[in-house]
Structure formats: structure tokens, C-alpha cells
N, C-alpha and C positions, 0 to 999 in steps of 0.2 A: 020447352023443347030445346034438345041440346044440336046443334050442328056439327057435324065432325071437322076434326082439323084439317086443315091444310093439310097436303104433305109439304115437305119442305126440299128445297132442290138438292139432289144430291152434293155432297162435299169430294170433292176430287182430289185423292192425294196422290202428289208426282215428285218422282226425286228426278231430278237429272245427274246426271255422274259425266263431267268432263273430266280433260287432264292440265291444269294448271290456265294458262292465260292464252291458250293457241286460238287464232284467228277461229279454225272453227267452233272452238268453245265456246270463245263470247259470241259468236252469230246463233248457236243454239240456245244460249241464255237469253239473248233479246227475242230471240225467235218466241220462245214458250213461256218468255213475260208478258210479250205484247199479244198470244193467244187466251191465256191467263187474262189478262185485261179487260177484253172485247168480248170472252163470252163466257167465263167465270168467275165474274168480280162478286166478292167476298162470298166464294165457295170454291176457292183453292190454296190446298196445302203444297207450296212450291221448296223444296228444300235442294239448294244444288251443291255437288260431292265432290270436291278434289279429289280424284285419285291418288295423287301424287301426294296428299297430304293423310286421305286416310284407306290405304288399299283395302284393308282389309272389307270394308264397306261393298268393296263389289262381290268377296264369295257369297250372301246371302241373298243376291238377285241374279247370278253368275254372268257377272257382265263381263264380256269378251274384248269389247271397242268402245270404244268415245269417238263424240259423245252419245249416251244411250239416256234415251228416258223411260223412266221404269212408272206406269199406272196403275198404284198399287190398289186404291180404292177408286172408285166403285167396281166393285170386281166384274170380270177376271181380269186377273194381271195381266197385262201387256208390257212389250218393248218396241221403242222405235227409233233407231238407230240410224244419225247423222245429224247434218246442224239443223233438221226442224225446218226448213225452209220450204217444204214443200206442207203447204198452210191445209189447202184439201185433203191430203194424204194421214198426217197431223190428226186433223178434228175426225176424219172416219175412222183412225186408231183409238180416239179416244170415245169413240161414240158420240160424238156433239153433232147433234143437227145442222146443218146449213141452214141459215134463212136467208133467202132469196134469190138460189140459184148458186151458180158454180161461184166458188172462191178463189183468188188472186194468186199466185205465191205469195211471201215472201222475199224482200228484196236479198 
């Protein structure tokens, strides 16, 4: 008898696009490392985009502001724009369940 496989948990790919080394930049890179960490450990594709270093990189998600996080997979695409701080807000953009009740910000 053969038993069917697992499924396997989705792989989440996210770019963030800030603009160089602004205070809010790095608070949204820590921000969506340390969500990354806590409840996508090794099933997230995290790639973050200097603007400033490759513009062109925002016409094909048409990003407006930074910093923006673009959820390109598991679809559908989403954005969520600003430094990610707000941690609830965050995980219901990206569809990730809470467990155990309401979640914290964000420092």
C-alpha cells in the first residue's frame, strides 16, 4: 500500500524594495527578517532591492514608495507598504495564521 505524500508547506517568495540605508529601510529589513524567522524558517525566498541601486526593478511590480514588500508567491500578489512594523497587519497580508491569539508589534 502506497500512502500519499505530504504536502509540503508553501515556499514564500518576497522582495522588499527600500531606498538605500534610511532608518526606515533597515527597520523594515529587520522587521520581515525577524517575521521570516519566526514563522517561515526555511520556506522563505527573501531578496531585498535597492532602489537607488537598481530602479529599474520597481517597473515590473510598479512600486510607488519605500519601503514596499512585494508577495510574489504563493499567490496572489500582494503589497505592503512601510517599515513592516505593524507584525498583525504583516502576517494577515501575507496570509500566515496567528497561533495563539493576537500578535505584538513590532518594536
Amino acid at each position: 500500500m502506497t500512502w500519499p505524500a505530504t504536502p509540503s508547506p508553501e515556499t514564500f517568495v518576497l522582495r522588499l524594495f527600500v531606498t538605500g540605508t534610511t532608518t526606515r529601510s533597515q527597520r523594515a529589513i529587520a522587521n520581515i527578517r525577524k517575521i521570516c524567522d519566526e514563522y517561515l524558517t526555511g520556506r522563505c525566498d527573501l531578496e531585498v532591492v535597492d532602489v537607488y541601486l537598481h530602479p529599474e526593478a520597481t517597473r515590473d511590480y510598479q512600486i510607488v514608495a519605500t519601503p514596499t514588500l512585494v508577495k510574489i508567491l504563493p499567490e496572489p500578489l500582494r503589497r505592503i507598504v512601510g517599515d513592516l512594523s505593524d507584525r498583525a497587519r504583516v502576517l494577515a497580508s501575507l496570509n500566515i495564521p496567528l497561533a495563539g491569539g493576537p500578535v505584538e508589534a513590532l518594536p
